[in-house]
N, C-alpha and C positions, 0 to 999 in steps of 0.2 A: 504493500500500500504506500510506503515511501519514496519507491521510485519512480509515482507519477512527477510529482512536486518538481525532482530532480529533473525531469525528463523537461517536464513544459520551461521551468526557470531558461535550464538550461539550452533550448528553442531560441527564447526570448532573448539569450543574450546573444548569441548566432544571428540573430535576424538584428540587434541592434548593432555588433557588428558589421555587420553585410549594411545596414543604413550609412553607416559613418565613412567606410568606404568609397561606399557608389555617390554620396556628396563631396568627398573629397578627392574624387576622380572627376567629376564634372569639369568640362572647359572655363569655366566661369572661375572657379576656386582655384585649375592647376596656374591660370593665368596673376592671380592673384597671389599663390606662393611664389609664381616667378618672379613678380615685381617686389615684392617684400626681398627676398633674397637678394635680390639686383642694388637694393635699395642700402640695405644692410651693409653690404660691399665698397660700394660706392664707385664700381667698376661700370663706366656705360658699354654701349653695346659694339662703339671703334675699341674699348678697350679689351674684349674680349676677343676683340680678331686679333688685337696683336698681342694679347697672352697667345691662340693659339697659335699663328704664326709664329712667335718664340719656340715654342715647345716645336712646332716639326720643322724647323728649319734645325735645331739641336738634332732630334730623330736622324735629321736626312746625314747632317754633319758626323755623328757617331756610327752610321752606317756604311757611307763612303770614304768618310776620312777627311771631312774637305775643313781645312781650315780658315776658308773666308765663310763659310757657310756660320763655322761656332763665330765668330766675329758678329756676323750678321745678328746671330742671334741673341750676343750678349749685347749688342747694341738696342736692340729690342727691350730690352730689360732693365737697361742702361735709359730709353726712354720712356716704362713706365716707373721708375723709381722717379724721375725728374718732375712729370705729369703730378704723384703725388707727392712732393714738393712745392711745386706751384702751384697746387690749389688751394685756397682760402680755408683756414678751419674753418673760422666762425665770424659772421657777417653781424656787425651791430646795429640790428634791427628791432624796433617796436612793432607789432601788428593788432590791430585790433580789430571785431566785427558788429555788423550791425543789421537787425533784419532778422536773426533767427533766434526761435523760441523755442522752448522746452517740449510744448504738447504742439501737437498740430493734427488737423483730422486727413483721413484719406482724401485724397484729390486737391487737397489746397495750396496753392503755389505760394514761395517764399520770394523774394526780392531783396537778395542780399548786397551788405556794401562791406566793403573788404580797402580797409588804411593799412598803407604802413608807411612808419618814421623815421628818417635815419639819424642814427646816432653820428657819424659822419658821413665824407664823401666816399660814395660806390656808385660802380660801372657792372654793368654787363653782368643781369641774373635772372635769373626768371623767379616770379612770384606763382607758388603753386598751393591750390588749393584743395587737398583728396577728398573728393564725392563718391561716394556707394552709386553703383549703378542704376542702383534703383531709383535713386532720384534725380539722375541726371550725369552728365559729363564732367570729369576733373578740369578746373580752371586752371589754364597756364597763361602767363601774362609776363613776356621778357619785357626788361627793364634797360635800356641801354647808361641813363646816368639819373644820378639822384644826390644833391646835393644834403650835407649837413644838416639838418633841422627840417628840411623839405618833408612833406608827408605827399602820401600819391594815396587816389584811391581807384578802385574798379567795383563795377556792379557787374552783378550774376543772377541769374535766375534756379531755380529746385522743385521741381513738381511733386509733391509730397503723392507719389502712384499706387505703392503697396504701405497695408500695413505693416507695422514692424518698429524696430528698436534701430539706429544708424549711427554712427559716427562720422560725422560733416568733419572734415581735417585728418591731421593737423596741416597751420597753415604755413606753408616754408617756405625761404629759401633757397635756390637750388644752384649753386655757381662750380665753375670748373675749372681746370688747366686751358690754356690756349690751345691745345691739341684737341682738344675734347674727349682724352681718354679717362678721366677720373671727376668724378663730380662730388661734393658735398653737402650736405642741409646742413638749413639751422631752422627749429623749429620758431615758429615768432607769435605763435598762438597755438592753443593746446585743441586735441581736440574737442569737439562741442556733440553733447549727446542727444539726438533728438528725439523721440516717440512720437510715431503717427499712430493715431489712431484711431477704429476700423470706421468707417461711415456710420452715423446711424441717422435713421429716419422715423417719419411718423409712422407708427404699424397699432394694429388691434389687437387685444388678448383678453380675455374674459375667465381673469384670475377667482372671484367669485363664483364658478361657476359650479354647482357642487355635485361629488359624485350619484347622490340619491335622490332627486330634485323631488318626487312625488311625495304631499305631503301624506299621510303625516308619517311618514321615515324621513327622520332629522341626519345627518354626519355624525358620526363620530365624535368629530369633535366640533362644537361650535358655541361660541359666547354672546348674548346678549350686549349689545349696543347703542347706542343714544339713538346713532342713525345712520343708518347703512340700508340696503338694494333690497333685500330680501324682509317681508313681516316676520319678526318671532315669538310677540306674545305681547301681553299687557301686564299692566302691576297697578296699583295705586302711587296715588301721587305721593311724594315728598318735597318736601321744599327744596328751590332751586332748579326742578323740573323744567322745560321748556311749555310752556301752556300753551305752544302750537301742534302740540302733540300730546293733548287731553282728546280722547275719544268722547265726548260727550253722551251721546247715546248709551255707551257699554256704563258709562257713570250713570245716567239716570235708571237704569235696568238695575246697576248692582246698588246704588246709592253712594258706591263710594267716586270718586274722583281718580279714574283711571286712567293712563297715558299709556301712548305706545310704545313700545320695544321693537328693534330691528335688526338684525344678523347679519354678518357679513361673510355670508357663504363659511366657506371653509376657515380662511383665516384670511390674516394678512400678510403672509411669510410667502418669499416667494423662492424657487431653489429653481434655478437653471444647468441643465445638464449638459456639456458638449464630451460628445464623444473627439477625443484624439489620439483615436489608434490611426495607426498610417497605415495598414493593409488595407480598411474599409475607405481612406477617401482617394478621391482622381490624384495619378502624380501625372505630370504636367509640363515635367522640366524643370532644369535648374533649383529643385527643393521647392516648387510652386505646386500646390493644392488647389483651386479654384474651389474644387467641394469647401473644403478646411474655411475658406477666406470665406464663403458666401455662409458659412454656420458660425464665422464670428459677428458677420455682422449681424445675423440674426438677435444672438446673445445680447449683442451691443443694443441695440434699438429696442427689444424687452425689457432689456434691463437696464437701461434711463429710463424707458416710459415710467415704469414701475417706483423706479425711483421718486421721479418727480413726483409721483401720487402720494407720495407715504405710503410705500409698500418696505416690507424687511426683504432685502433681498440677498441671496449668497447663492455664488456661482462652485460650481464641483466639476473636475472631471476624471479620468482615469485614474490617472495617477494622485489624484488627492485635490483638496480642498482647493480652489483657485484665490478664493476674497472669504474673509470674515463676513459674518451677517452683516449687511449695510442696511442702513436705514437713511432717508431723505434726501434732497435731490444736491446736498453739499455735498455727497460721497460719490458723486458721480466720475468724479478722476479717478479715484479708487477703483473700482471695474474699469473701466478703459485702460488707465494705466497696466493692468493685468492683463485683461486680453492683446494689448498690442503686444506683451511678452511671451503669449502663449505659441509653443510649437506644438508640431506633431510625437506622437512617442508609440514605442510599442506596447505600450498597459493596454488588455485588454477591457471593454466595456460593463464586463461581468463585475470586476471587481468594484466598479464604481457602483451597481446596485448591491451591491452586498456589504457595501459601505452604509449606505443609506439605511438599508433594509435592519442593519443591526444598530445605530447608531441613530437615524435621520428622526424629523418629525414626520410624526402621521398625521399633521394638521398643515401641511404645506401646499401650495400648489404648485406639481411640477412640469418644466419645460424639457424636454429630450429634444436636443436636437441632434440629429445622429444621421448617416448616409444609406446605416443595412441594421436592420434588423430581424440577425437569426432567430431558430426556432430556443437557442440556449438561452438569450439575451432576453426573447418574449416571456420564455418562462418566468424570469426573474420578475419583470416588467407585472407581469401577473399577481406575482405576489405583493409588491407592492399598490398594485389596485386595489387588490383585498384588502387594506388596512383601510380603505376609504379613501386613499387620496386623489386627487384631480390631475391630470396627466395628460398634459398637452404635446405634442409627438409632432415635431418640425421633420420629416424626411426631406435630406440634400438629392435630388432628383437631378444624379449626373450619369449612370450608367442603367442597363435596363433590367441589373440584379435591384438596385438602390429602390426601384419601384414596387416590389416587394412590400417596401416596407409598409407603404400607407397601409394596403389592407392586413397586414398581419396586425397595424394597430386598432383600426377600426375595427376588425374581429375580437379587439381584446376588452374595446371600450371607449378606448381614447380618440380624443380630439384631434384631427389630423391636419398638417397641412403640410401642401407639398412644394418647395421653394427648387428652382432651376439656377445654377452659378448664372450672375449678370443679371439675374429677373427683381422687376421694383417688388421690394417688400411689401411696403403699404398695402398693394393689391391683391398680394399672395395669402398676404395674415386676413387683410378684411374679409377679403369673398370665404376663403376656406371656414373660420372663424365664427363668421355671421352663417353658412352654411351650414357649419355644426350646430350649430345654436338651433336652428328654423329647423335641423331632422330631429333634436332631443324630444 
């Protein structure tokens, strides 16, 4: 019975290997060690012909024997030793930026302005600025002279396109020998970190909505109210009551001075699920999920709305807890800030309901949004119905297993909606939503 545990761990870490690889085989990343490497060095790209032209003109020299050949070669050597010599360690430079901010959301373009000061007079450098592709192009900007005190600036543009975590810079630098075999940085501003994150829009969700709606089978669990969607009952009055909500009639019947009570469905807690196993969503290219991106935004846009409502919200997925319960619509950088961190992982989906399942509230309503859901995952899904809870089931509708899933949930009970990578939310959540609602 031990060597399942052993066997599946063990998968998981094979398959998380095998992830880490095939992202760092990608053209994108092997390009990216080569310029980090290059960079490190400080060897350009003339300078690496004439290292290897050194090396096989020695080769050709110690094989025939030719003594202008080793000459040639030590002169090669003789003029990379001189290249680093003449080049500049370190350039006395101020930099500073203007234009970029901390958060920013997908799609919004920045408009950056990029000084620098000199501490004295320099000639002949380039001002470089390292941008993630993802938002754009590396700015290089040669400098042919700059006096003392003189400040120079340049503008740049940044399309904030995927979400995600970036590092803008560092901004440097970049000067060399006359030969232009050896180059140097000096960094003159540090990098700057920025979070996009994910789009959200206005979308529908009918968190009140309660598993047992026919009266009079009540939830599970559910509290009485001032004033809330659903009637729960009446009471007599006490002082401080709202006397817009005396029933008069049920008072002249009973004699007493009755007001109303109202319930707010299940509760006010709202728990949102994102499945981030990377078997179940579209790969893409280059570590790109479209599925992945289009079930954050989902996440992102229920959970502001919610927010803003006074709703308690806390996000969960695979591998554990994403956010602390939130409450109000001041906690709304809190979720975003987390989702714009969140990657794909190999935790299977299972574990996230048997997290819940032994641990969670049974007065929650929850949001799954997820790509596939098997027959292992329903069952789970199942049991947690059984406790009463409300379970609304976002299927990421990218391939034509992922289709599946609506009716496995609809067969189970749940609220369905089916969201397509690129398709407006708003329309997806309302119609499906208001849908569910008009067959209950």
């Amino acid at each position: 019975m031990s060597a399942a545990p052993a066997t599946t761990t063990g998968g998981s870490r094979r398959r998380v290997a095998l992830d880490r690889l095939t992202d760092a085989l990608t053209p994108a990343e092997v390009r990216r060690r080569f310029e980090r490497a290059q960079r490190a060095l400080g060897i350009t790209r003339f300078g690496w012909v004439a290292v290897a032209g050194a090396v096989l003109l020695w080769l050709a020299a110690y094989i025939v024997a030719g003594t202008a050949m080793y000459l040639f070669a030590y002169g090669m050597v003789l003029l990379l030793v001189l290249a680093v010599l003449l080049a500049p360690r370190r350039l006395k430079l101020e930099g500073e930026r203007d234009g970029l901010y901390p958060r920013v959301q997908e799609g919004d373009r920045l408009d950056v302005e990029v000084k620098l000061t000199a501490r004295r007079r320099m000639s002949t450098f380039i001002l470089e600025e390292r941008v993630p592709e993802r938002l754009g192009r590396a700015v290089r900007v040669p400098i042919t002279k700059l006096s003392s005190g003189s400040t120079v600036s340049h503008h740049y543009g940044l399309r904030a396109s995927r979400r995600g975590v970036y590092q803008v810079g560092p901004l440097v630098a970049v000067a060399g020998d006359p030969l232009g075999l050896i180059q140097r940085e000096t960094v003159v501003a540090e990098p700057f970190e920025l979070l996009v994150h994910p789009r959200v829009e206005t979308v529908s969700d009918r968190p009140l909505t309660r598993q047992f709606e026919d009266p009079p089978i009540r939830p599970p669990v559910s509290k009485p109210l001032p004033s809330g969607l659903e009637f729960y009952g009446m009471r007599e009055y006490v002082p401080g009551d709202d006397l817009r909500r005396i029933v008069w009639r049920a008072s002249a019947r009973t004699g007493k001075v009755m007001v109303r009570e109202a319930e707010q469905g299940i509760t006010d807690r709202i728990t949102i699920m994102i499945d981030t196993d990377r078997g179940a969503h579209s790969r893409d290219g280059e570590g790109l999920s479209e599925s992945f991106e289009a079930g954050i935004r989902v996440a992102a846009s229920l959970g502001v709305r919610h927010l803003r409502e006074g709703y308690e919200v806390r996000a969960e997925t695979n591998g554990g807890p994403l956010t602390r319960p939130l409450r109000g619509a001041t906690h709304q950088l809190v979720l975003l800030d987390a989702l714009a961190r969140l990657e794909l992982s190999r935790e299977p989906m299972a574990s996230m309901f048997m997290r819940l399942l032994s641990g969670g509230r049974r007065d929650a309503h929850n949001i799954l949004i997820t790509p596939r859901l098997g027959q292992a995952e329903a069952a789970q899904l199942k049991l947690l119905l059984d406790t009463g809870a409300s379970v609304l089931v976002v299927a990421l509708l990218w391939d034509e297993a992922s289709t599946d899933t609506m009716g496995i949930a609809a067969g189970l009970g749940c609220q369905v909606v089916g969201v397509h990578p690129g398709q407006d939310l708003a329309t997806a959540l309302y119609s499906e939503v208001a849908g569910s609602g008009a067959r209950r």
